[in-house]
PDB file as gemmi writes it, atoms N, CA and C in Angstrom:
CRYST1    1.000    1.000    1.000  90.00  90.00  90.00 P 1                      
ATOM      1  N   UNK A   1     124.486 -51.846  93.105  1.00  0.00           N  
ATOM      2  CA  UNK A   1     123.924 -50.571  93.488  1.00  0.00           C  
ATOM      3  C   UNK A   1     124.817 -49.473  92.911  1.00  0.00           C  
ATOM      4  N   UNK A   2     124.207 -48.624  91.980  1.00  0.00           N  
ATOM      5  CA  UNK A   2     125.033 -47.628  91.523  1.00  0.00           C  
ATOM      6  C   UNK A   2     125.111 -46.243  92.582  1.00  0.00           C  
ATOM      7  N   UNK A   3     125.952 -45.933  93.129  1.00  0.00           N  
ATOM      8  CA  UNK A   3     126.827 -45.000  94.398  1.00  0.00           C  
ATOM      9  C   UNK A   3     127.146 -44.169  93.648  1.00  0.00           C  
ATOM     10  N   UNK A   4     127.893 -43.657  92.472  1.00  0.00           N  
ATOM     11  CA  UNK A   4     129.272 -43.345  92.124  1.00  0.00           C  
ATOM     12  C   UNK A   4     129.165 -41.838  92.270  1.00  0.00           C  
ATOM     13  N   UNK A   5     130.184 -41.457  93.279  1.00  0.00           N  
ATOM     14  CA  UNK A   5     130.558 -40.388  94.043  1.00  0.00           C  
ATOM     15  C   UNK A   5     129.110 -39.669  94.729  1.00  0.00           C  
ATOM     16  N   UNK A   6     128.617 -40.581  95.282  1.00  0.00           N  
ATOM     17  CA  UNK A   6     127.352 -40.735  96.252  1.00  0.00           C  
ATOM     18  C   UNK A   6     127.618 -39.703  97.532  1.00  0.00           C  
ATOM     19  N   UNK A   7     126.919 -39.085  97.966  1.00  0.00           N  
ATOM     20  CA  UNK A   7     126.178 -38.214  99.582  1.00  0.00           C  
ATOM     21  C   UNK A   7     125.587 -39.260 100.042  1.00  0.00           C  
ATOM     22  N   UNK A   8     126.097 -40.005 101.314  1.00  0.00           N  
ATOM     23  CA  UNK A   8     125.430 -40.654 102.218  1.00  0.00           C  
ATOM     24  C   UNK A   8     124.749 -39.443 103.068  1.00  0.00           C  
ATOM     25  N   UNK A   9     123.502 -39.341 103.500  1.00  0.00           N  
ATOM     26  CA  UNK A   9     123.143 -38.741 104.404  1.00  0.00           C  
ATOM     27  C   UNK A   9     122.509 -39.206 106.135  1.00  0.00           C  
ATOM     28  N   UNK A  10     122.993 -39.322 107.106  1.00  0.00           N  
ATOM     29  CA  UNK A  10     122.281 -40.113 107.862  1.00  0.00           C  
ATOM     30  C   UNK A  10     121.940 -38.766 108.970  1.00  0.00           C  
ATOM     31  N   UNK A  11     120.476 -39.000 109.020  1.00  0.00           N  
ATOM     32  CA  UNK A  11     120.070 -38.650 110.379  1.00  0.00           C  
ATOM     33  C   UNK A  11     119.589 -39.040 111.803  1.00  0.00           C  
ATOM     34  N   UNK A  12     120.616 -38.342 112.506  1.00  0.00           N  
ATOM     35  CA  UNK A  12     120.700 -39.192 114.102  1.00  0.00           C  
ATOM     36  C   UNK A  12     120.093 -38.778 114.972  1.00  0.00           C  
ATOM     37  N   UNK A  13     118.798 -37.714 114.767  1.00  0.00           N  
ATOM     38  CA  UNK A  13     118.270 -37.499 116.043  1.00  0.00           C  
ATOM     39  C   UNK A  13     117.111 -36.421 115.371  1.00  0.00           C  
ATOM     40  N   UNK A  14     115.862 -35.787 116.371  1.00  0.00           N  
ATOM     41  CA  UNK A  14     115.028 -35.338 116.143  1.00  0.00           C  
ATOM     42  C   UNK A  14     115.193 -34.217 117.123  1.00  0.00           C  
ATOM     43  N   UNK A  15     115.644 -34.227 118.523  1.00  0.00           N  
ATOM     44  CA  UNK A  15     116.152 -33.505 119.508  1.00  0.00           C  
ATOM     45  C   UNK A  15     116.992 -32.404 119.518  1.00  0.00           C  
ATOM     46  N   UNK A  16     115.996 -30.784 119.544  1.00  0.00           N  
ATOM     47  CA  UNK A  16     116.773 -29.976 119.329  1.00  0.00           C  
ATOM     48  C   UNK A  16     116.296 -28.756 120.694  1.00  0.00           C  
ATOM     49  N   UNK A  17     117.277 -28.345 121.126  1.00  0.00           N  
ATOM     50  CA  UNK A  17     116.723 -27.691 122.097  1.00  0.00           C  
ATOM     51  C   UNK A  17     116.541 -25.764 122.062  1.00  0.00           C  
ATOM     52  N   UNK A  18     116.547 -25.872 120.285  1.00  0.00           N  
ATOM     53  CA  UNK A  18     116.987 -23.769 120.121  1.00  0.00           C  
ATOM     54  C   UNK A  18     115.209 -23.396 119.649  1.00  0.00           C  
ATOM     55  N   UNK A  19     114.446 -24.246 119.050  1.00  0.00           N  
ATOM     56  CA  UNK A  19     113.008 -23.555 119.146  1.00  0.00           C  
ATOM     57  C   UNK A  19     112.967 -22.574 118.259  1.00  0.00           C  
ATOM     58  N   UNK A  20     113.456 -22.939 116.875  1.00  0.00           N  
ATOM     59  CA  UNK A  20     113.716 -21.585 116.125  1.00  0.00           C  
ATOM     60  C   UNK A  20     111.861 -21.589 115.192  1.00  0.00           C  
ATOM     61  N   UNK A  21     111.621 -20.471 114.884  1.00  0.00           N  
ATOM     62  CA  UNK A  21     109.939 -20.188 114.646  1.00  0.00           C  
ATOM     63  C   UNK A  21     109.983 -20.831 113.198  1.00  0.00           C  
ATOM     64  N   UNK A  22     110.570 -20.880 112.330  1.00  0.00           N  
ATOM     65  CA  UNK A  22     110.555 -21.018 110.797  1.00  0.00           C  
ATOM     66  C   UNK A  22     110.908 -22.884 110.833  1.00  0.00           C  
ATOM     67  N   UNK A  23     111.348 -23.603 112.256  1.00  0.00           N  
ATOM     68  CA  UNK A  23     111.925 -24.695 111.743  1.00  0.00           C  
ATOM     69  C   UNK A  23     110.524 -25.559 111.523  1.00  0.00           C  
ATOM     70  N   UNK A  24     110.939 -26.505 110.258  1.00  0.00           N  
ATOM     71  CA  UNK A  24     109.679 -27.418 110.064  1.00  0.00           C  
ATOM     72  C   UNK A  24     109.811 -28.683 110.481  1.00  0.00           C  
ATOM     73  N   UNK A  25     110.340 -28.818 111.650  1.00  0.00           N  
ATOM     74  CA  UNK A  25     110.781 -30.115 112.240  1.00  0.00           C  
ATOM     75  C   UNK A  25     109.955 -29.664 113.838  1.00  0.00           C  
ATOM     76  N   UNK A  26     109.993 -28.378 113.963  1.00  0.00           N  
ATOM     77  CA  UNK A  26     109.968 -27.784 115.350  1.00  0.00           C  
ATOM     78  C   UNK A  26     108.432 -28.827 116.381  1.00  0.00           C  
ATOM     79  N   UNK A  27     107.568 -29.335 115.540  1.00  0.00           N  
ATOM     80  CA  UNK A  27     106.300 -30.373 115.638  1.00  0.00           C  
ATOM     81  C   UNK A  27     107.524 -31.583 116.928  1.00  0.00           C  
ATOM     82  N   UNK A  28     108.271 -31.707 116.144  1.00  0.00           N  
ATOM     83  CA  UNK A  28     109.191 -32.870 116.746  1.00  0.00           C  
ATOM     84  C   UNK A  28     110.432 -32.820 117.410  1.00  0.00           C  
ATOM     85  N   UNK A  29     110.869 -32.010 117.838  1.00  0.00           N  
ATOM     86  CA  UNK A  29     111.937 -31.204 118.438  1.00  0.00           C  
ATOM     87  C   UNK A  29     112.269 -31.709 120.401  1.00  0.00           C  
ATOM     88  N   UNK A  30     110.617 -31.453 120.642  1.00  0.00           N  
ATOM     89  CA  UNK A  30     110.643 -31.931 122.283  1.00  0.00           C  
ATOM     90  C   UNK A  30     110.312 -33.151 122.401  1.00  0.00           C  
ATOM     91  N   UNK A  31     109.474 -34.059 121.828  1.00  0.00           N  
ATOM     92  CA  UNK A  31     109.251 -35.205 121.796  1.00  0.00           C  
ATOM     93  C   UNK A  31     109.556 -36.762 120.514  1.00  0.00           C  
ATOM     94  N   UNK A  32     110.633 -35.629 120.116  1.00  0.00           N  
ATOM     95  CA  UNK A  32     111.209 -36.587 118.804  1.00  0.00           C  
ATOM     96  C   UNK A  32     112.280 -37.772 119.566  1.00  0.00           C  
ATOM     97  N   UNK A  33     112.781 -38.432 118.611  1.00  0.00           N  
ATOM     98  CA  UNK A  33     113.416 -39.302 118.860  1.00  0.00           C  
ATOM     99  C   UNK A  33     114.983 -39.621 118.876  1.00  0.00           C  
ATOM    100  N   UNK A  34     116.742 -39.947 118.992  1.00  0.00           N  
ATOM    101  CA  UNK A  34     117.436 -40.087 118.385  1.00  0.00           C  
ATOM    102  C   UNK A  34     117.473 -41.558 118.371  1.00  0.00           C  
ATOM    103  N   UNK A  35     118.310 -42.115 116.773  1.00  0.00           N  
ATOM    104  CA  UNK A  35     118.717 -43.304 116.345  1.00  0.00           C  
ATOM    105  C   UNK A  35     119.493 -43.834 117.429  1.00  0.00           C  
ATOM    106  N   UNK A  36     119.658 -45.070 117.803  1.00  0.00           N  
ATOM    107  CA  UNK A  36     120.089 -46.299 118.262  1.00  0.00           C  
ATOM    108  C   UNK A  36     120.592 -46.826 117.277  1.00  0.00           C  
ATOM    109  N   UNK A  37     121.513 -47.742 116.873  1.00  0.00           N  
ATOM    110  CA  UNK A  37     122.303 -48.605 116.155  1.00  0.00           C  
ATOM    111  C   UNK A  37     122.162 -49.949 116.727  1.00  0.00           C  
ATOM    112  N   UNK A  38     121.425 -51.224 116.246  1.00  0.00           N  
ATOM    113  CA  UNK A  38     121.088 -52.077 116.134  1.00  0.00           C  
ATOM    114  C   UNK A  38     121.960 -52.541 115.640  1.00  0.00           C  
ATOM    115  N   UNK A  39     122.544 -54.271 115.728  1.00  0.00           N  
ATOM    116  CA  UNK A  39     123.764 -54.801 115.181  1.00  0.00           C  
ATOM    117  C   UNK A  39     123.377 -54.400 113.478  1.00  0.00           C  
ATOM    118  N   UNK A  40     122.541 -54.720 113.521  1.00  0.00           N  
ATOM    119  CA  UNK A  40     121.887 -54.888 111.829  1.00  0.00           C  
ATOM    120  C   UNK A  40     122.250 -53.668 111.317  1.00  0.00           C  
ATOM    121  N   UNK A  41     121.630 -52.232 111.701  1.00  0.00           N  
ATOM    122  CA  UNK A  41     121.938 -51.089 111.695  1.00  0.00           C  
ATOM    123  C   UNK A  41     123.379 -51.045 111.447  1.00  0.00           C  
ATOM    124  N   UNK A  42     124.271 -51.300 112.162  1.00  0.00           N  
ATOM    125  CA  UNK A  42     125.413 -51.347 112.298  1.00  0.00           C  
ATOM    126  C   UNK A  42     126.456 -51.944 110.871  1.00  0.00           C  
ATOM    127  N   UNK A  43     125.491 -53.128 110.921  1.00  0.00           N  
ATOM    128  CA  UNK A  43     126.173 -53.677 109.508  1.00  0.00           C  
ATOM    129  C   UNK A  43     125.915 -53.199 108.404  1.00  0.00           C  
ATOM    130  N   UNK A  44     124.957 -53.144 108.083  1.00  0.00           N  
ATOM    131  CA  UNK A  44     123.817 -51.791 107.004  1.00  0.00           C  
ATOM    132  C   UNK A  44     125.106 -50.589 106.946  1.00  0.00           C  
ATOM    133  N   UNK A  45     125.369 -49.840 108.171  1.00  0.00           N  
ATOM    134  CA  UNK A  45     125.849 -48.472 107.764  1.00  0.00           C  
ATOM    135  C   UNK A  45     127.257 -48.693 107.088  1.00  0.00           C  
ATOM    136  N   UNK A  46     127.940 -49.368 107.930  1.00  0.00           N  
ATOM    137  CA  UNK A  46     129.445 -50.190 108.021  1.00  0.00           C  
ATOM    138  C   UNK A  46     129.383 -50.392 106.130  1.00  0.00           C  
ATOM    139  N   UNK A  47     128.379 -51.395 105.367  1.00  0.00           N  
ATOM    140  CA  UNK A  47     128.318 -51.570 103.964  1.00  0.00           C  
ATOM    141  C   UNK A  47     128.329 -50.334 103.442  1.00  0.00           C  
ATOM    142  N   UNK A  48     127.271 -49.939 103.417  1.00  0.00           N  
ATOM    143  CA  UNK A  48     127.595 -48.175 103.074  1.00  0.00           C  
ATOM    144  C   UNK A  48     128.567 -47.418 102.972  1.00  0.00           C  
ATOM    145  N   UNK A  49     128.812 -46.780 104.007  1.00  0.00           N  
ATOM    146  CA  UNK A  49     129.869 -46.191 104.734  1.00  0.00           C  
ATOM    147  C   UNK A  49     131.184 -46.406 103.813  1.00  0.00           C  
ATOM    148  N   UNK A  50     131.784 -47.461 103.423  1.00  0.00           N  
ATOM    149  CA  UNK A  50     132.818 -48.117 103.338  1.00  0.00           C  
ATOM    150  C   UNK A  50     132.506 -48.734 101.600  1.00  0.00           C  
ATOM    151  N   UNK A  51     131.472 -48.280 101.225  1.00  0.00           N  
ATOM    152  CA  UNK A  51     131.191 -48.659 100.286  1.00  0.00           C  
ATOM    153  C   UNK A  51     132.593 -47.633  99.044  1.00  0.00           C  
ATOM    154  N   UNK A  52     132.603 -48.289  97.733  1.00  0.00           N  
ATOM    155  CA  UNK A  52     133.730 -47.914  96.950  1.00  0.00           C  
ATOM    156  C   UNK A  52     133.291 -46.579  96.539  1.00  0.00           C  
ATOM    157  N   UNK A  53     131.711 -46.507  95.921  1.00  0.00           N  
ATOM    158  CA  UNK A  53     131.038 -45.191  94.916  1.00  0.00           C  
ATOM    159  C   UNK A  53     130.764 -44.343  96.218  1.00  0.00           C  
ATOM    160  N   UNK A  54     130.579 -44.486  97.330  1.00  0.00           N  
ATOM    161  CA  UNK A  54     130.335 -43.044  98.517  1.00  0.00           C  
ATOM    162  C   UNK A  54     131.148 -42.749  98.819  1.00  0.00           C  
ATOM    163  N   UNK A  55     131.196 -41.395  98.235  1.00  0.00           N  
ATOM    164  CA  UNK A  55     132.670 -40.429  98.781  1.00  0.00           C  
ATOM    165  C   UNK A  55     132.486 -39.449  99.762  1.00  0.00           C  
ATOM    166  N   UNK A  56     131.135 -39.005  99.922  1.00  0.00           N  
ATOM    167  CA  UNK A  56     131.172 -38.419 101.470  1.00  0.00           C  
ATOM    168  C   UNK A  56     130.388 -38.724 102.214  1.00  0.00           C  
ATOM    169  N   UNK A  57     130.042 -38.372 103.784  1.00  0.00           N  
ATOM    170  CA  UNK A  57     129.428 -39.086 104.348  1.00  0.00           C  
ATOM    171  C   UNK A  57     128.950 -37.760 105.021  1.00  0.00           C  
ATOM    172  N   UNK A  58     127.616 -37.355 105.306  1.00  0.00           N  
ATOM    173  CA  UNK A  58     126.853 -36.051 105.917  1.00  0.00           C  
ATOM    174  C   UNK A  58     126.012 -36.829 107.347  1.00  0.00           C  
ATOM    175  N   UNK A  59     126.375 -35.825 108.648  1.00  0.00           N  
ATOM    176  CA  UNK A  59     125.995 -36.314 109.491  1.00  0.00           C  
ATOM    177  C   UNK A  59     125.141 -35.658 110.046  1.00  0.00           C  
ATOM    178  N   UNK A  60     123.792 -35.455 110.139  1.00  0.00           N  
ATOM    179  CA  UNK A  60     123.034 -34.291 110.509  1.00  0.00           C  
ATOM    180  C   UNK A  60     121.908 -34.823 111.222  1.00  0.00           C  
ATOM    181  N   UNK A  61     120.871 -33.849 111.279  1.00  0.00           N  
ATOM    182  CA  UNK A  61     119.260 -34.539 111.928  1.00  0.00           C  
ATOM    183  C   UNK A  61     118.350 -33.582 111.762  1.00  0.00           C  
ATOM    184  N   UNK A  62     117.344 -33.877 111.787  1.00  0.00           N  
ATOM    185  CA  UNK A  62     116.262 -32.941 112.053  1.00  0.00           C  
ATOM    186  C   UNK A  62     116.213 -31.843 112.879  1.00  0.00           C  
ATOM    187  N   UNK A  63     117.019 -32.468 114.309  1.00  0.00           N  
ATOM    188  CA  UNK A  63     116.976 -31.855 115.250  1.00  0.00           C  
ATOM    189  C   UNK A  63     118.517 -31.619 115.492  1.00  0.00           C  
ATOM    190  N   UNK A  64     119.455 -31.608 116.511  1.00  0.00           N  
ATOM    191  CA  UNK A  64     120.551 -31.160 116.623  1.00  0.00           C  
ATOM    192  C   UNK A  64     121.528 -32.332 117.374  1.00  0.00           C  
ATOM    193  N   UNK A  65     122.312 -32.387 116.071  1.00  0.00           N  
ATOM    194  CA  UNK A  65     123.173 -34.339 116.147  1.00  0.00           C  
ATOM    195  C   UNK A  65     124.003 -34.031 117.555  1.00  0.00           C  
ATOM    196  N   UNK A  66     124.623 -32.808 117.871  1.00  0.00           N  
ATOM    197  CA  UNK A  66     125.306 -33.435 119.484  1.00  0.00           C  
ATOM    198  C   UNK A  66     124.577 -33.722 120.556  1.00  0.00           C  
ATOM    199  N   UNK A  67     123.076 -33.649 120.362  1.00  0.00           N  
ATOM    200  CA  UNK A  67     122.627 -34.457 121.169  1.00  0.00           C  
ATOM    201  C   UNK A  67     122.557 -35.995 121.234  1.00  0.00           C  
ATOM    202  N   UNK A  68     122.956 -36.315 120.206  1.00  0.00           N  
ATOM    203  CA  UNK A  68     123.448 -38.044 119.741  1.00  0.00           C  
ATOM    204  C   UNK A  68     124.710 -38.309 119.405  1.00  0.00           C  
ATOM    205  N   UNK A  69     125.749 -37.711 120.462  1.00  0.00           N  
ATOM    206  CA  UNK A  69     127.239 -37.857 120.347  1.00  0.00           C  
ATOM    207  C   UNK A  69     127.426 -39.504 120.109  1.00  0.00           C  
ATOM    208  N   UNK A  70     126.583 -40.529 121.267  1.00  0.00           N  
ATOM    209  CA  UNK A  70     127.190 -41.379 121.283  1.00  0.00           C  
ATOM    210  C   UNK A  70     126.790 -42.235 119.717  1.00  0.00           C  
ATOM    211  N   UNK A  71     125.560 -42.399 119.359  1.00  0.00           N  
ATOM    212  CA  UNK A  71     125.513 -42.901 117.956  1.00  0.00           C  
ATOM    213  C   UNK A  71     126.493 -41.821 116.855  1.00  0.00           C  
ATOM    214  N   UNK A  72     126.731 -40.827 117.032  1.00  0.00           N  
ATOM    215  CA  UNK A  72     127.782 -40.225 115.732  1.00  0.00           C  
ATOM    216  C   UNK A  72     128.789 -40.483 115.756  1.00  0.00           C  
ATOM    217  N   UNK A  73     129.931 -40.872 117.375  1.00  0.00           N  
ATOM    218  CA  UNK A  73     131.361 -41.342 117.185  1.00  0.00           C  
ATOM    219  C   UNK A  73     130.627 -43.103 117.428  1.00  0.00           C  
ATOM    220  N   UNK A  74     129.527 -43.722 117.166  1.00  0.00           N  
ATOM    221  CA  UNK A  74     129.476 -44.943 116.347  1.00  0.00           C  
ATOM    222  C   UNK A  74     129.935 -45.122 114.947  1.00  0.00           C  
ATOM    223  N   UNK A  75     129.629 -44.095 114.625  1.00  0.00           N  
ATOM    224  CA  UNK A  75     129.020 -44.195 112.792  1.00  0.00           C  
ATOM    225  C   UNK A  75     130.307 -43.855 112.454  1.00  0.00           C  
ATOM    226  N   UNK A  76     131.220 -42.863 113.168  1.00  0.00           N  
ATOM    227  CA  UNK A  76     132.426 -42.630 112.432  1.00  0.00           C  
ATOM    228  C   UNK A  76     133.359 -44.114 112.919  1.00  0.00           C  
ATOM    229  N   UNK A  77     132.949 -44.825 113.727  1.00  0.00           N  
ATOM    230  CA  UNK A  77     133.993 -45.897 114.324  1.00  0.00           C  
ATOM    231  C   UNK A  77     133.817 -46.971 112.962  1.00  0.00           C  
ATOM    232  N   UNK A  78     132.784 -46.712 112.419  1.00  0.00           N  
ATOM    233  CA  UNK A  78     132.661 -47.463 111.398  1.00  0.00           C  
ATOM    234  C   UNK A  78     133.620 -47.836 110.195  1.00  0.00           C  
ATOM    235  N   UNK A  79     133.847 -46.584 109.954  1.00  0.00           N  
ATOM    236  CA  UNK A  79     134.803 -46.149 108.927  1.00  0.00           C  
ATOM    237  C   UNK A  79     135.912 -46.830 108.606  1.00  0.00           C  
ATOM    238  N   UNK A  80     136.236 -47.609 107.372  1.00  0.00           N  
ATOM    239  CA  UNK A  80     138.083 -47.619 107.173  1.00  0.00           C  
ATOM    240  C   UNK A  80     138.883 -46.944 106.625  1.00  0.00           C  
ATOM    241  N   UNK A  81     137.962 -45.744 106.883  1.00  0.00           N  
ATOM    242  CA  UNK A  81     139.168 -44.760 105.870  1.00  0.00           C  
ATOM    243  C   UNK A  81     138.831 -44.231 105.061  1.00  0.00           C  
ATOM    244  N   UNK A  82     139.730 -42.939 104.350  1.00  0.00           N  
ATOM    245  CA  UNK A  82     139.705 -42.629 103.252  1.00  0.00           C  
ATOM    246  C   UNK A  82     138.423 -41.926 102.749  1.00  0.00           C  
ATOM    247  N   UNK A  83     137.427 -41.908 103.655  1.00  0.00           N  
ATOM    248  CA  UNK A  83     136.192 -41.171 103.261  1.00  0.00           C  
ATOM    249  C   UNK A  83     136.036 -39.360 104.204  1.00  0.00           C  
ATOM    250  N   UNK A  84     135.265 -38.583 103.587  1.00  0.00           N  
ATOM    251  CA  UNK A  84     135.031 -37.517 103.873  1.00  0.00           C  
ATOM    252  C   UNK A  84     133.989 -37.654 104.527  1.00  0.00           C  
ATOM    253  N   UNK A  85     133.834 -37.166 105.942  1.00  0.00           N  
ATOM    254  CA  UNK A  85     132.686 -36.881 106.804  1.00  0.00           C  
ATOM    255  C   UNK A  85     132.214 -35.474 106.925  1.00  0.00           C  
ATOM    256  N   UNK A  86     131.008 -34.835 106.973  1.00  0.00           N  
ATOM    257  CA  UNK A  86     130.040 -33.886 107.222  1.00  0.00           C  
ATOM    258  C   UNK A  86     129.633 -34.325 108.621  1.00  0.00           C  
ATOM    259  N   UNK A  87     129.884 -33.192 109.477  1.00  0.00           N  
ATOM    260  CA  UNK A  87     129.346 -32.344 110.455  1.00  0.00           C  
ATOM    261  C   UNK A  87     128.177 -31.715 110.435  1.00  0.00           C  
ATOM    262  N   UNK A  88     126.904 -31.838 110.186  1.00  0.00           N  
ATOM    263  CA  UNK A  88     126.452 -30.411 110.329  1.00  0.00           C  
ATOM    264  C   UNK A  88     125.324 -30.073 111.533  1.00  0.00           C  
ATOM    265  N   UNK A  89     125.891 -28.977 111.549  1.00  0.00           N  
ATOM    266  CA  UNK A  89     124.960 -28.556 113.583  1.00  0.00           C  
ATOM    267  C   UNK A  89     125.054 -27.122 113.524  1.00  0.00           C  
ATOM    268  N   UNK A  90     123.680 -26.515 114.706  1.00  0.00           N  
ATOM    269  CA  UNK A  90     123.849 -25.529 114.764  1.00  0.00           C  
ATOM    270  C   UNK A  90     125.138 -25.123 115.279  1.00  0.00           C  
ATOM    271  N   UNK A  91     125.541 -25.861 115.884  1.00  0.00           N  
ATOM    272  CA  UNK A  91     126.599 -25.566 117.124  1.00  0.00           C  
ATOM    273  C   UNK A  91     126.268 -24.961 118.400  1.00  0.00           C  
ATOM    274  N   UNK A  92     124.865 -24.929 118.804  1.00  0.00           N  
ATOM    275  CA  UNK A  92     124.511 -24.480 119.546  1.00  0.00           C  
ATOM    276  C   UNK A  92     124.254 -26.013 120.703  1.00  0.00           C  
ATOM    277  N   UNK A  93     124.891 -25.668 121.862  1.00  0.00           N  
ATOM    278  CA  UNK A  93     125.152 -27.342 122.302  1.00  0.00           C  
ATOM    279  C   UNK A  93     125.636 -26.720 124.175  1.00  0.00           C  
ATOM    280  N   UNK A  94     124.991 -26.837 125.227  1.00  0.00           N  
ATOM    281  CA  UNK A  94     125.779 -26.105 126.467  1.00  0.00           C  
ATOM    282  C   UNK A  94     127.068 -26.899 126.688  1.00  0.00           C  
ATOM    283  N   UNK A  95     128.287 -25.430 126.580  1.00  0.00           N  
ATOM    284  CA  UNK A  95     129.422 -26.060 127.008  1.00  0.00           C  
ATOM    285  C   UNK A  95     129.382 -27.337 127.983  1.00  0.00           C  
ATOM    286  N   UNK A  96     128.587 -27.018 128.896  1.00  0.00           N  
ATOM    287  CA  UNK A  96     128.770 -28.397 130.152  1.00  0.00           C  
ATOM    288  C   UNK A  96     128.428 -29.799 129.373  1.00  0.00           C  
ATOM    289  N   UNK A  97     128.064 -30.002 128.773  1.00  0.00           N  
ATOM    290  CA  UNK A  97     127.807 -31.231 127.881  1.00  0.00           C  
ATOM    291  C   UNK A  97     128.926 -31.096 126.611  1.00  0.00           C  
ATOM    292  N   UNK A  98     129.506 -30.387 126.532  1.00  0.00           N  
ATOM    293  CA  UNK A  98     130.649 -30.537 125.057  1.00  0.00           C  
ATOM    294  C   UNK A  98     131.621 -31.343 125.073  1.00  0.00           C  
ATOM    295  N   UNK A  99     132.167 -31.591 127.273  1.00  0.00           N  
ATOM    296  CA  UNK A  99     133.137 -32.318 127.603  1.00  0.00           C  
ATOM    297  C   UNK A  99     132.779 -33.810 127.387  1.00  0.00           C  
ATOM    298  N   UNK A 100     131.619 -34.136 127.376  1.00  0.00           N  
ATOM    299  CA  UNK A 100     130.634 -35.617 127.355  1.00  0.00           C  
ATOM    300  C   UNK A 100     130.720 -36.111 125.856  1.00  0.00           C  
ATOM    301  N   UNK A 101     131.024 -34.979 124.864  1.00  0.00           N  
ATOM    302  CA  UNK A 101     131.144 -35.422 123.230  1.00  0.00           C  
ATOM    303  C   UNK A 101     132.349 -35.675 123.068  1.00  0.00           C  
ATOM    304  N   UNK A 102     133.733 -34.998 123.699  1.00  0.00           N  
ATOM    305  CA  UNK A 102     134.348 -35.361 123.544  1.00  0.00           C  
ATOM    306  C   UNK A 102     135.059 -36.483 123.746  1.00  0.00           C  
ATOM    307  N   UNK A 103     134.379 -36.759 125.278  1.00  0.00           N  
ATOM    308  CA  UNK A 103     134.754 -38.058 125.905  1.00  0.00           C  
ATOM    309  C   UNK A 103     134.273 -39.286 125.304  1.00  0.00           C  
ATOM    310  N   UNK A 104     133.287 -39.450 124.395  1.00  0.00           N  
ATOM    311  CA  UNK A 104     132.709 -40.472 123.704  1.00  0.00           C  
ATOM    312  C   UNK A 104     133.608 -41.139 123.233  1.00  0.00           C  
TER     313      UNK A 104                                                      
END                                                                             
């Protein structure tokens, strides 16, 4: 499989709770879905992930990934290293749940 200096992109969720008018996901926002990690899943990303040609790794969704804290500190547990991870979120997330991401 040719990678070489590859964008993994994975999206972890459909669940967004800001309702913005222009988003084209917004259809799927209240009744969308987030990823689960299946062993298989697991091994799949883990190959990837860790693969030699992917040099960064983008973590995003349709909808808004800290609502899928616990599958995103999966995906980074994955990791051996040496790779660059992407964040990307509105950042819009209620403090009272920020302590629950961290605790993951």
């Amino acid at each position: 499989m040719d990678l070489e200096g590859h964008l993994l992109y994975i999206d972890i969720t459909q669940i967004c709770g800001i309702g913005c008018a222009f988003c084209m996901y917004a259809d799927k926002h209240k009744s969308g879905t987030s990823m689960e990690l299946s062993t298989l899943a697991r091994e799949n990303l883990a190959r990837l992930i860790n693969a030699s040609e992917v040099k960064r790794i983008s973590i995003s969704g349709e909808g808004e990934p800290l609502n899928n804290a616990k599958v995103f500190h999966e995906i980074l547990g994955l990791s051996e290293g040496g790779k660059c991870f992407e964040f990307i979120t509105s950042g819009f997330y209620p403090h009272d749940k920020m302590a629950d991401f961290y605790d993951c």
